[in-house]
N, C-alpha and C positions, 0 to 999 in steps of 0.2 A: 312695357311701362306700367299695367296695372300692380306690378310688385310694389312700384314706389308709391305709389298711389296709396295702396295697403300699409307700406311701412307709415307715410305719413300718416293717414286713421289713428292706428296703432298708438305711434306716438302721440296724437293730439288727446286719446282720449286719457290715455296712459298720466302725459300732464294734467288733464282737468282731474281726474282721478288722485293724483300727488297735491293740486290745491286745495284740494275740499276735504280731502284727510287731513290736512297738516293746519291750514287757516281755521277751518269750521271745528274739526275735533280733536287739534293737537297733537295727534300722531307724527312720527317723527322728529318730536323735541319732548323727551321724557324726562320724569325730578331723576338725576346722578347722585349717587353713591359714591362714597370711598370707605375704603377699608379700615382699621384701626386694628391694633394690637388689643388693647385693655377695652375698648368702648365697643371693640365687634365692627361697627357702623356706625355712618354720619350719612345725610344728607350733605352732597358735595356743596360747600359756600356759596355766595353770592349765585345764587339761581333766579330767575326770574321769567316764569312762563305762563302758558295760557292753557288747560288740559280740560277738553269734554264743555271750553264756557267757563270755567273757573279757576280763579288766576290765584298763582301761588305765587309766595317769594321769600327767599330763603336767603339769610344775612349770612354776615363771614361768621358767625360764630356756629353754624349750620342750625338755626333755629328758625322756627315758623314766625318770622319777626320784622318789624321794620329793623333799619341800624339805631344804634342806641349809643346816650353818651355812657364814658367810664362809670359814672358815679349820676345819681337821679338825682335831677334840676329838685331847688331848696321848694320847699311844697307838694311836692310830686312821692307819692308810695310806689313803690319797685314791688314788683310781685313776678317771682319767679317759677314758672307752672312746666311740670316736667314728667313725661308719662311716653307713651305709643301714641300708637295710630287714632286714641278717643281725641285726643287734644291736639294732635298733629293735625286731622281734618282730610289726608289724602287729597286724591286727585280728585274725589265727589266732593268735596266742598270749597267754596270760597273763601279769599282769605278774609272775609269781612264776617264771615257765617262761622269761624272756629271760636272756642270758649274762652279765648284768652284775646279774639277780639272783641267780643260783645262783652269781656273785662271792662276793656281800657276802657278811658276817662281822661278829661283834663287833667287830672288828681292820680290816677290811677296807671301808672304804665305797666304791661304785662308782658313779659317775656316768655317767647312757646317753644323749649328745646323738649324735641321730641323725634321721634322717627318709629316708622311703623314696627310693628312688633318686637319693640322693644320691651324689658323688662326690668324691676327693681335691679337687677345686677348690671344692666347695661347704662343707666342712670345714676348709679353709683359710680362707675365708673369715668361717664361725664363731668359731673359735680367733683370728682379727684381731679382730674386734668383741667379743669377753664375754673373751678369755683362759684361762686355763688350770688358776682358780678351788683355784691352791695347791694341785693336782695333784701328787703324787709318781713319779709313773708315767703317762705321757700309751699307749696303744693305738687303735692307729689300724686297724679291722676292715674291707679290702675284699672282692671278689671280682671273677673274671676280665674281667665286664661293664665293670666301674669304671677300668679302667686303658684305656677307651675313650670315657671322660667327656665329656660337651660343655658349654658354658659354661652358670655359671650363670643363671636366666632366671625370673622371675617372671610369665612369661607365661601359663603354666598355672592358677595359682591363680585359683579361682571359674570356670572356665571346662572343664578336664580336669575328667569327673564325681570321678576319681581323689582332687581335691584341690579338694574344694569349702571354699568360704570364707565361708559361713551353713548354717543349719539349713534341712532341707527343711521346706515346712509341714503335710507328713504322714509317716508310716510308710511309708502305702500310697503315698501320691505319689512317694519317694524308690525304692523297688521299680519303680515303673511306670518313671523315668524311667533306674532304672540298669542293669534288664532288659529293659525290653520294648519301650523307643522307641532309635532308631540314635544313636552317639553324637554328640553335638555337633560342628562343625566348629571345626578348633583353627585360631588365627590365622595366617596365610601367616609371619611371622615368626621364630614358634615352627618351624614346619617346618623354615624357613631353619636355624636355632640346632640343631636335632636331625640336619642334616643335613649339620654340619661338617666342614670339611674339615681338611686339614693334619695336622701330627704331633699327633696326638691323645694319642698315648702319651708323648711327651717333653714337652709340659705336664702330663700327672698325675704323671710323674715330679718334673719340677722343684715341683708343689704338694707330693709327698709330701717333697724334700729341703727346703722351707718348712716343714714340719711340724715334720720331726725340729727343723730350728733352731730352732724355738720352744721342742720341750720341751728344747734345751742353753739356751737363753738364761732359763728358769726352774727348771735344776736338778733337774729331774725326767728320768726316765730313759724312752727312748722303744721301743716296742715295735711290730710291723707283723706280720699276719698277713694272711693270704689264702684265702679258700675258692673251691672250684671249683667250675664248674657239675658239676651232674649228668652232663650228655653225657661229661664231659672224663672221669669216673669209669670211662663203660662206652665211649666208642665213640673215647675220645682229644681230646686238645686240635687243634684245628684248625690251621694255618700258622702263620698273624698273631695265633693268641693265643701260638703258640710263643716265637715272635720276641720278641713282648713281656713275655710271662712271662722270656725271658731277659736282655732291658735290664733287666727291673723286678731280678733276682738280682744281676745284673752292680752295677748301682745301690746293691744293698744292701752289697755286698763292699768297694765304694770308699767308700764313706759310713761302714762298721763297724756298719751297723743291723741290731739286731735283728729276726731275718725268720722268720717258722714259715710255713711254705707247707703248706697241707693238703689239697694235692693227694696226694702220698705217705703223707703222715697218715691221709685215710679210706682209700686204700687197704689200709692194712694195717691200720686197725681194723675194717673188716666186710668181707668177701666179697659182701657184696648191698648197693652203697652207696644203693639207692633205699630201705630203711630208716633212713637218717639224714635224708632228706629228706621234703620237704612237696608237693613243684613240682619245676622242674628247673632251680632256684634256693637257694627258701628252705630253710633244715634245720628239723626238727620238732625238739622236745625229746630225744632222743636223739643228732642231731646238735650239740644246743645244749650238751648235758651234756662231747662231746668237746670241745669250742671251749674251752667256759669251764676243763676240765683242764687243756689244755695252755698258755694262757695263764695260768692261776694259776701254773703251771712256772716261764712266764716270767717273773713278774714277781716 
């Protein structure tokens, strides 16, 4: 009888092990994915979860969003913010802690289609398919990565543990498989697409001159900002992000677009820019709290 004795252990701790993964740290209910032909990627609609302590929730239109009516209540400005992972917020942040909540307003309602590593091309391509949902102000959030965009590609979804496209069938099982086994082999394809060639930079340019003309051809006024990586903070922008950071300004000069760059920006709001940040990427709340400033400015 001491086997069952054993099996029961097992299992009892096996279940306390499944609750405190999944209630305490969200494991085993991850943000879903779906695939797209032109958009690459969506966060799967109407999601609403709890990951690491910080709860997301994600409407039908797959945007970091509450639901919203067709057309913005009489008084109310519509501002439509559309970018990656800076404005999305991920699974480290709260929905209350993203730049397009510390937007809103009684006056102000701010819509957040975003999804991680996204880029002007993938965003473009959003804004083709759903539109601009009577937007008064279209903001379009990259950073220095993004103006090295490669096409978009639905190759990933269910396949990058990144962007799984069902639930795991455990807690424990989703732990096991996103720490402790090597990651999955991504399709020869996907490589190919990651590993493109050509001006890479004068098609995000031309998606982001797409952008702006959408928000002239709906009368909404268009705005573009840009965050730098971390490195560019303390150790300098590299050549080729040089290069590019000055087509992207040159771009904006000839176009008359509204452009905050905030590379100069954090520099002169803190002296130690690894307190605005999360990674050597994402901004934490402190960083998110400058963004969302100086874009209220703008707009």
């Amino acid at each position: 009888m001491n086997w069952i004795r054993f099996a029961i252990v097992v299992f009892a701790i096996a279940l306390l092990l499944e609750l405190i993964l999944r209630f305490r740290f969200g494991f085993g209910d991850p943000l879903l994915y779906i695939g797209d032909p032109e958009i690459g990627y969506l966060l799967a609609p109407n999601q609403s979860i709890k990951r690491f302590g910080n709860r997301i929730e994600i409407n039908e239109y797959s945007m970091r969003s509450p639901n919203f009516t067709p057309k913005p209540e009489i008084g109310t400005q519509r501002i439509l913010m559309i970018g990656d992972s800076i404005i999305n917020g991920g699974w480290w942040t709260d929905q209350k802690d993203t730049v397009s909540a510390m937007l809103s307003s009684d006056r102000l309602e701010v819509l957040n289609a975003s999804a991680n590593s996204w880029s002007p091309r993938n965003e473009l391509a959003y804004l083709k398919r759903f539109g601009t949902f009577h937007a008064d102000v279209i903001v379009l959030v990259i950073n220095t990565d993004d103006l090295f965009g490669t096409q978009p590609t639905s190759l990933g979804v269910g396949r990058d543990r990144n962007y799984p496209d069902r639930k795991p069938i455990s807690a424990i099982f989703e732990v096991i498989e996103r720490y402790l086994l090597p990651a999955p082999e991504l399709p020869a394809e996907l490589k190919k697409i990651q590993a493109e060639g050509g001006d890479r930079v004068g098609i995000i340019l031309d998606a982001i001159r797409q952008i702006h003309n959408i928000a002239n051809q709906n009368q909404a006024k268009f705005v573009l900002a840009m965050t730098p990586l971390l490195r560019e903070l303390t150790a300098g922008s590299r050549n080729y992000e040089v290069t590019a950071r000055q087509r992207l300004t040159e771009m904006t000069q000839t176009k008359n677009i509204e452009y905050i760059d905030f590379l100069p920006v954090f520099k002169a709001e803190s002296s130690e820019p690894s307190t605005l940040y999360r990674d050597h990427i994402h901004l934490n709340v402190v960083g998110n709290r400058i963004l969302s400033r100086w874009i209220q400015s703008a707009i």
